[in-house]
Each structure stands twice: as C-alpha cells, then as structure tokens.
Backbone as ProteinMPNN parsed JSONL, in Angstrom:
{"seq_chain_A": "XXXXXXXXXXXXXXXXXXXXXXXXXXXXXXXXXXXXXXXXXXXXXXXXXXXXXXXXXXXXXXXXXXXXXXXXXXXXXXXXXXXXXXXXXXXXXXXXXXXXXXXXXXXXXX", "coords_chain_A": {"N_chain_A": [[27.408, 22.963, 4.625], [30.035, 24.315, 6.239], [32.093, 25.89, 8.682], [34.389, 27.439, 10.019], [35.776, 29.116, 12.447], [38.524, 31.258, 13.792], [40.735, 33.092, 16.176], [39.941, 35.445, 18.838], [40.399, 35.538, 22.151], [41.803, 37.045, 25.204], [41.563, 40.084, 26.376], [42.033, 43.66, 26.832], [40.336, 46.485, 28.531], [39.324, 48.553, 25.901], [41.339, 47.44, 24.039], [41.846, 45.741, 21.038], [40.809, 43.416, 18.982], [40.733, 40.315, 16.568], [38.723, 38.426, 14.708], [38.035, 35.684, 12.679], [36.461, 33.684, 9.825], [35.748, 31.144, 7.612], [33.976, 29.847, 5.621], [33.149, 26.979, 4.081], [32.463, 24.24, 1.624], [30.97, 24.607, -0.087], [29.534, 25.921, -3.381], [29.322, 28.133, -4.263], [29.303, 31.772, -3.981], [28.649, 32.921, -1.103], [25.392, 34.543, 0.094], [24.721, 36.333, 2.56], [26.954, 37.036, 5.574], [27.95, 36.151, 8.64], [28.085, 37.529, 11.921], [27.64, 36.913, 15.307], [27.119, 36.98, 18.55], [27.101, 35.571, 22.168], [26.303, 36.435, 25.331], [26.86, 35.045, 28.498], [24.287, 34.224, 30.374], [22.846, 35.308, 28.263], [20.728, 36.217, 25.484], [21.389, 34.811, 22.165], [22.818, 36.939, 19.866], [22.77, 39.263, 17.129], [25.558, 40.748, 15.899], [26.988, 41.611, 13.08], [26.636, 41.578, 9.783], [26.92, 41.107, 6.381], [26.826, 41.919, 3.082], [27.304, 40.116, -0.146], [27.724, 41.605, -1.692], [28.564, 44.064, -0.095], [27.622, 45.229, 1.562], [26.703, 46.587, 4.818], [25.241, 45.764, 7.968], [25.096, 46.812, 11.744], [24.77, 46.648, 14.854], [23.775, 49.215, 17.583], [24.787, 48.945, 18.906], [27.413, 48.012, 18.714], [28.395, 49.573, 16.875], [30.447, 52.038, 14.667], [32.556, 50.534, 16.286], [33.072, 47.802, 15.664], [33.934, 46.252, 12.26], [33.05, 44.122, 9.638], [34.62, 42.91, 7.087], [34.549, 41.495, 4.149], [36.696, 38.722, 3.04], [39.394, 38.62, 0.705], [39.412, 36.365, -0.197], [36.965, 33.73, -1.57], [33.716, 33.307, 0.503], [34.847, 34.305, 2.887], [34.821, 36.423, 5.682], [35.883, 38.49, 8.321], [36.036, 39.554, 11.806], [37.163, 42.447, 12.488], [37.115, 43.951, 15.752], [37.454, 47.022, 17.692], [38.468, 49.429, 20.279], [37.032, 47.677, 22.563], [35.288, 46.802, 25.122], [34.4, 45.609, 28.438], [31.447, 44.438, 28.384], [31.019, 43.179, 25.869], [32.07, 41.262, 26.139], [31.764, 37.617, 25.469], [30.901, 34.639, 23.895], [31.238, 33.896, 20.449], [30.086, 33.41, 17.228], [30.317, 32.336, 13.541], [28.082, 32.613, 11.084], [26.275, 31.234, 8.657], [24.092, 30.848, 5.879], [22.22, 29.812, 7.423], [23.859, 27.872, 8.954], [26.212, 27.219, 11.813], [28.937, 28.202, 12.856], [31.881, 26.52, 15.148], [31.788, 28.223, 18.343], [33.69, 30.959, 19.227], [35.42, 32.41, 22.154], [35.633, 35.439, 23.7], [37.025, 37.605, 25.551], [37.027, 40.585, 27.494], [38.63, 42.134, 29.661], [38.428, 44.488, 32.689]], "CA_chain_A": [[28.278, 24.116, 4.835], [30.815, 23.909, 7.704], [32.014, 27.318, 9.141], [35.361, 27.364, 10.797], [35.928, 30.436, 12.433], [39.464, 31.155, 14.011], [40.398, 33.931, 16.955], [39.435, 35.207, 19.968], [41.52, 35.403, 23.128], [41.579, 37.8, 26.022], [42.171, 41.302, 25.859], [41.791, 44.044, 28.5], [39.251, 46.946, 28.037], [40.042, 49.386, 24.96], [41.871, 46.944, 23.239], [41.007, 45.313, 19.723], [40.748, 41.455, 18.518], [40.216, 39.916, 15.252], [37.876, 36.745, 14.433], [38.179, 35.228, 11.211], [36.146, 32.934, 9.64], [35.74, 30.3, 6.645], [32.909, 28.37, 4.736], [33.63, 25.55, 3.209], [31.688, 22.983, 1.296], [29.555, 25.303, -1.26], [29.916, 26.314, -4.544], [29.01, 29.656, -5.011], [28.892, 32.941, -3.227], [27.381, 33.07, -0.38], [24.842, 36.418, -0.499], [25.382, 37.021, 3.141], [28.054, 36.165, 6.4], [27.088, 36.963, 9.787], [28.602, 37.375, 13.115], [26.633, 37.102, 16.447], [27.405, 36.439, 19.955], [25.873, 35.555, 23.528], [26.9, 36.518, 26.481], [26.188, 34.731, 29.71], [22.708, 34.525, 30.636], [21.692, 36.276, 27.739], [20.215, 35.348, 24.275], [22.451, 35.192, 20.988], [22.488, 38.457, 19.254], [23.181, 39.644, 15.633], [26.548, 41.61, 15.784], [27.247, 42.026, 12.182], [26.067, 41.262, 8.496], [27.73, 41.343, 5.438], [26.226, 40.826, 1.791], [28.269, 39.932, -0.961], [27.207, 43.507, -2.531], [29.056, 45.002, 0.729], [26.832, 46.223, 2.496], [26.466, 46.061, 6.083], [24.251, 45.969, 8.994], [25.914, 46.586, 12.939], [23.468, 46.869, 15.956], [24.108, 49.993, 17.435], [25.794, 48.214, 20.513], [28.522, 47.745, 18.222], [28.513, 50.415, 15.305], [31.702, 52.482, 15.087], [33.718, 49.722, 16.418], [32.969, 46.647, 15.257], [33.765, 45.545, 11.748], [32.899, 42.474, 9.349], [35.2, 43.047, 5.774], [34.379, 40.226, 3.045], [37.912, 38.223, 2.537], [39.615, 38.47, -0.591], [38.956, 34.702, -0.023], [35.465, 33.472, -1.467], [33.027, 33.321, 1.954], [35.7, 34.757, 4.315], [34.878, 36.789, 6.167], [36.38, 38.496, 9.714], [35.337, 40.362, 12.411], [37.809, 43.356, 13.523], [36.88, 44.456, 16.913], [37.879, 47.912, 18.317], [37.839, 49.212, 21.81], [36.408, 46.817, 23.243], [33.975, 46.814, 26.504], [33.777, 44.248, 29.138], [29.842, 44.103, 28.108], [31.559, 42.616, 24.937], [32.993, 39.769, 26.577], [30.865, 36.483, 25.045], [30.797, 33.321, 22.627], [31.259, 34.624, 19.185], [30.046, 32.588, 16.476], [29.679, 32.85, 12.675], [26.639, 32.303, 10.81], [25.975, 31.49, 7.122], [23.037, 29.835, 5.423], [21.718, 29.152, 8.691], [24.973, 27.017, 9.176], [26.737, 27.822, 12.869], [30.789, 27.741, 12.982], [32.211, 26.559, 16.256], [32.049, 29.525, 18.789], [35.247, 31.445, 19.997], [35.241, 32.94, 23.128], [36.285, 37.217, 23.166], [36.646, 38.108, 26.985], [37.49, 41.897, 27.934], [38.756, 42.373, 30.867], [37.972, 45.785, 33.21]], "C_chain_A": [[29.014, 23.938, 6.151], [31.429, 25.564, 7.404], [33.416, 26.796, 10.229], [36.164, 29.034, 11.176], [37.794, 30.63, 14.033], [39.518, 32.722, 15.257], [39.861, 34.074, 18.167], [40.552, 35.192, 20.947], [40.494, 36.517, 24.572], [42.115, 39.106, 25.774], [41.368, 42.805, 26.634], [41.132, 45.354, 27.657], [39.892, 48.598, 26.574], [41.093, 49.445, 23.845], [41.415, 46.601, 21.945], [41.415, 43.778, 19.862], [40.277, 41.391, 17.329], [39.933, 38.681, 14.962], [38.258, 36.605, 12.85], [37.937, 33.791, 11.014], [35.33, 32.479, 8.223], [34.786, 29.25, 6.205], [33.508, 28.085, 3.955], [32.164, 24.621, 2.563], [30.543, 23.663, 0.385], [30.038, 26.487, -2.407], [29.642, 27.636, -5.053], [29.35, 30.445, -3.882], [28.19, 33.16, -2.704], [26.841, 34.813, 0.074], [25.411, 37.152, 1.428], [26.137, 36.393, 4.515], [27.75, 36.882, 7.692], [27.963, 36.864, 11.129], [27.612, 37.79, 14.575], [27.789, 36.626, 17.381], [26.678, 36.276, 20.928], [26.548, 34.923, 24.613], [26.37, 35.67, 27.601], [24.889, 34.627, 30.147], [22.049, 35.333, 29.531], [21.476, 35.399, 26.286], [21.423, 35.782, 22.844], [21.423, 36.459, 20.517], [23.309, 39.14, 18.412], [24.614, 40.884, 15.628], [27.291, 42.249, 14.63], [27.41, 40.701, 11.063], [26.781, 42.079, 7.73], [27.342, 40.73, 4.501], [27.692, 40.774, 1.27], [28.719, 41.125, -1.651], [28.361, 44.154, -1.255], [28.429, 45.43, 1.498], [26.129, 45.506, 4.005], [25.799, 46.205, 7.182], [24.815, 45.735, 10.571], [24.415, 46.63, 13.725], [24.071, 48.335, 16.721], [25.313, 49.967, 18.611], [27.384, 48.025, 20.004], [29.371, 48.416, 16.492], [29.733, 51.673, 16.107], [33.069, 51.796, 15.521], [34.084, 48.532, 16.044], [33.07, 46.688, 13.036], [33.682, 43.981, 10.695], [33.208, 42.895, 8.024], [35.004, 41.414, 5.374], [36.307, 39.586, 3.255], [37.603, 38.486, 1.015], [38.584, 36.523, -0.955], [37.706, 34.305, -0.902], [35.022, 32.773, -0.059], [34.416, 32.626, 2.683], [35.043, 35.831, 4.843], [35.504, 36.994, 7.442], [35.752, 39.677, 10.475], [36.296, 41.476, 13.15], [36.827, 44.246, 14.355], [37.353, 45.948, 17.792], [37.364, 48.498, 19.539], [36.87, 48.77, 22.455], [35.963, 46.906, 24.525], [33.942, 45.508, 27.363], [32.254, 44.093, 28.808], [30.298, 43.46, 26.5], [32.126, 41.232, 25.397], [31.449, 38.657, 26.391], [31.651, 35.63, 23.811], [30.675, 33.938, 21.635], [31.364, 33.713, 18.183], [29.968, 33.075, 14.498], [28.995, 32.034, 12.039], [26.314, 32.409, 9.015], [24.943, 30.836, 6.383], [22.422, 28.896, 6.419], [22.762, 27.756, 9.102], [25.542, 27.849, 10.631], [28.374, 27.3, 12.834], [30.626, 27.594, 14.606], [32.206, 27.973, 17.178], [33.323, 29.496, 19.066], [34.795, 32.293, 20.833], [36.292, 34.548, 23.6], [35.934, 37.142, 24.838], [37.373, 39.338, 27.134], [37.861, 41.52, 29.36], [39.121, 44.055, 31.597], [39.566, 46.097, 33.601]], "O_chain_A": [[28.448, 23.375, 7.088], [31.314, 26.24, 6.382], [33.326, 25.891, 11.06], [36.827, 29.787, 10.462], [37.796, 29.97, 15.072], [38.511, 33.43, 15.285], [39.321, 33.111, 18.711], [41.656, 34.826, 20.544], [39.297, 36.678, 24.81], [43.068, 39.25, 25.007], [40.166, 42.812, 26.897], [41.26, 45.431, 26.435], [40.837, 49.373, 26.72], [41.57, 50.338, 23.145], [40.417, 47.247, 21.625], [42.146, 43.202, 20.668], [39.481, 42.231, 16.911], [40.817, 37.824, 14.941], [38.711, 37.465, 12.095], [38.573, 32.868, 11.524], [34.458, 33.2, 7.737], [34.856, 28.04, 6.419], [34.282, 28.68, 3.204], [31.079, 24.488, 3.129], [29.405, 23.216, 0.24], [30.671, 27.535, -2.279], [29.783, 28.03, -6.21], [29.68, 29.886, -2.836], [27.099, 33.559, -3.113], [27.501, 35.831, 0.282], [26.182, 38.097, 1.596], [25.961, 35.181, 4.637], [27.355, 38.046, 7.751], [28.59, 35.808, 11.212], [27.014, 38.855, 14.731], [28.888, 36.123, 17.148], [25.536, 36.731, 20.849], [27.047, 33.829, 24.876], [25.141, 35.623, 27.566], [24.555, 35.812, 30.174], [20.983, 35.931, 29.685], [21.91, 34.274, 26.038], [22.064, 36.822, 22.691], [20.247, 36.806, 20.625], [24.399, 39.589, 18.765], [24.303, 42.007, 15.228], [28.069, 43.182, 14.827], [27.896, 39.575, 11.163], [27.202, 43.211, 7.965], [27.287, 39.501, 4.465], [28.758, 41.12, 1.779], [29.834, 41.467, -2.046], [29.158, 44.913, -1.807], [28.94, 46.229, 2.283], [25.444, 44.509, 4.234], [25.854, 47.419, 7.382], [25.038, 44.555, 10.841], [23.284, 46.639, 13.238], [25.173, 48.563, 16.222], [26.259, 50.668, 18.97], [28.349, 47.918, 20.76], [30.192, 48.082, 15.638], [29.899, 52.049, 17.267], [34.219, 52.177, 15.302], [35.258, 48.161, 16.056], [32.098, 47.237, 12.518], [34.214, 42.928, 11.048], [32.212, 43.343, 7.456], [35.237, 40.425, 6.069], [37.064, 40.436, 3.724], [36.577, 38.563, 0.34], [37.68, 35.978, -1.588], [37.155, 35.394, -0.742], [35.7, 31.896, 0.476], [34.864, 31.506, 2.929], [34.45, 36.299, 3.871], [35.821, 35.942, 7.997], [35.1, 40.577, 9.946], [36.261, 41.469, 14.381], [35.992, 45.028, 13.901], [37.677, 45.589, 18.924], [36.22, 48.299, 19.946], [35.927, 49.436, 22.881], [36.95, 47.322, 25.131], [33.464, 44.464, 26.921], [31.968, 43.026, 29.353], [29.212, 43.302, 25.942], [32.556, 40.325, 24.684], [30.38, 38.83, 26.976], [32.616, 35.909, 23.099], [29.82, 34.815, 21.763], [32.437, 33.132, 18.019], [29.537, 34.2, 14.243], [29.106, 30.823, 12.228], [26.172, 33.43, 8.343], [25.338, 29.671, 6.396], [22.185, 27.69, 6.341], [22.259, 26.717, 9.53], [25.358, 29.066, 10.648], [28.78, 26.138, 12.792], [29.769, 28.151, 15.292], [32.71, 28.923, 16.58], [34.04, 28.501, 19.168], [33.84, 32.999, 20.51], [37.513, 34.54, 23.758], [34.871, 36.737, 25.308], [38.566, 39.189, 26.871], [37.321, 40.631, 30.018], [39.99, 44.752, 31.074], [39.874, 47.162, 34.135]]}, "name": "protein", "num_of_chains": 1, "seq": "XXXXXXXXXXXXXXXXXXXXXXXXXXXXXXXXXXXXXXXXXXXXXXXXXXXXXXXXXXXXXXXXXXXXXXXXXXXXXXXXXXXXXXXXXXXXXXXXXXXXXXXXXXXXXX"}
C-alpha cells in the first residue's frame, strides 16, 4: 500500500487547510483511513478515522473542527481543518492498513 498524501502549508491562527490523501496499490476498499499527527516533542496522535460505512471517530482536541470526508475516489480520503490553533501546528500523516503516507507539515501561526 503506498499512501500519498498532498497539502499542508502555513496558515495563521483561525484559519483552515486541507490535506488530501491517496492509497494506491490495493484492490479493494479499504474498511478504514486515518489521519494523525505529532507535534514536536510529543508522541503521534490519532486525529481522525474514517470507515468505509462513514462513520467517524475525532479526539476531542479536534472535534467540531476537524474533518476526514471519504473521496468520491476509492481510498481518498482528506482532512479539512477549521480554525485552526497554534497547538495544531505538527507533521500530519495518513494512515491505512498500518501503511504511513509521507508526512506534511500544518504550521499555525499566533
């Protein structure tokens, strides 16, 4: 599975951003698509899940503003971001069948 996930920039506090990202290399539907990140000194951490069914799981660090819509695509997924937090600023990767896409890097700025 390869994971190519697109996005990311800079973007100052209260703004939005949108990730978007693409498995490749597998024949079916994958059940679910994941987005994490990890900030600086800290440990990666689950930012949003998405089955195939729809249904989704945020942390609460990021419920209300954060979400992760299926692509029309088969396994697309993206991650729209809304007002955004400098405590948001990290490596943002996505995550599928225990497969890791390249990170992209989301920085807020205060």
């Amino acid at each position: 599975v390869q994971l190519q996930a697109s996005g990311g920039g800079v973007v100052q506090t209260g703004g939005s951003l949108s990730l978007s990202c693409a498995a490749s290399g597998v024949s079916f539907s994958i059940p679910s698509m994941n987005w994490y990140r990890q900030a600086p000194g800290k440990q990666r951490e689950l930012v949003a899940r998405i089955t195939i069914g729809g249904i989704t799981n945020y942390p609460d660090s990021v419920k209300g503003r954060f979400t992760a819509p299926r692509g029309n695509a088969r396994n697309t997924v993206s991650l729209q971001m809304n007002n955004l937090k400098p405590e948001d600023t990290a490596v943002y990767y996505c995550n599928a069948l225990d497969n890791w896409g390249k990170g992209t890097l989301v920085t807020v700025s205060s």
